[in-house]
N, C-alpha and C positions, 0 to 999 in steps of 0.2 A: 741114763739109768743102766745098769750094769745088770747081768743075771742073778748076782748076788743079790741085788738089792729087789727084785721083783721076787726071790724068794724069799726074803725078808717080809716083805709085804704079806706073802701069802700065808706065813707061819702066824701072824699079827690077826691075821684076818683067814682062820682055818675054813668057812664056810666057802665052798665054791661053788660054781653055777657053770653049766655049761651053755658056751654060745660059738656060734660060727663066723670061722673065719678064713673070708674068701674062696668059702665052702664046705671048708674043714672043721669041724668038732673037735674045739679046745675046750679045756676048764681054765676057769679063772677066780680069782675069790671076789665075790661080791660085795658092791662097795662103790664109793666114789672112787673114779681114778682117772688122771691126766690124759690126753691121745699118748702122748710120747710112752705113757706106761704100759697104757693097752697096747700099740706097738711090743714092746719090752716083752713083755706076757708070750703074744706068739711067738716071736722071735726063740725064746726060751725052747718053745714047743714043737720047734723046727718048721715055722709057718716061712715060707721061702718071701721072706719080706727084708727091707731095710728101716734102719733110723728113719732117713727122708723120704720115706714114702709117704704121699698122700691116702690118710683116712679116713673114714664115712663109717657112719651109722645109719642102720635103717630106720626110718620110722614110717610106718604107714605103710605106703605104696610107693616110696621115693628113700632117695642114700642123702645125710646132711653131714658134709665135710666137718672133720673137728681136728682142730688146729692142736700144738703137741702140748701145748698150755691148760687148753680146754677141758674141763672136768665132764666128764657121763657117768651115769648113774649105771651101773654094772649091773644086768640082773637073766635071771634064765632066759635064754631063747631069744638072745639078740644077735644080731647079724649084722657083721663087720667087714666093710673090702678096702683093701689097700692096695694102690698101684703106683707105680714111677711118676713121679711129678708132670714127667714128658710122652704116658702114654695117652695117645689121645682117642683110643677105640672106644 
């Protein structure tokens, strides 16, 4: 997905929510949307990430890995980390 096309997205879908990622306070438009998009989104937003990054949603008290295919449900006050396939801290 290109930057064009996640602002595409976001014009589609004016409603946004802000949530964090990997500590940082981005917006995004709420809504269903792919890992690979939510990737897309912060990248947009200068979140110092990649495509092939590994990412995670919180839920709970724990992070649950979501593949770039993977749909989540977008909504305020969610918390998102992505890190290098090979970091293993």
């Amino acid at each position: 997905m290109t930057s064009t096309t996640a602002e595409a997205t976001a014009k589609k879908n004016p409603k946004t929510v802000e949530v964090t990622f990997n500590t940082i306070t981005i917006s995004m438009p709420k809504g269903e949307h792919t890992g690979a998009e939510i990737k897309q989104f912060a990248i947009d937003q200068r979140i110092d990430i990649k495509p092939d990054f590994v990412l995670a949603v919180k839920h709970g008290h724990r992070f649950e890995n979501v593949a770039d295919a993977d749909i989540v449900k977008v909504h305020a006050n969610l918390e998102f980390s992505a890190v290098a396939g090979d970091d293993n801290s």
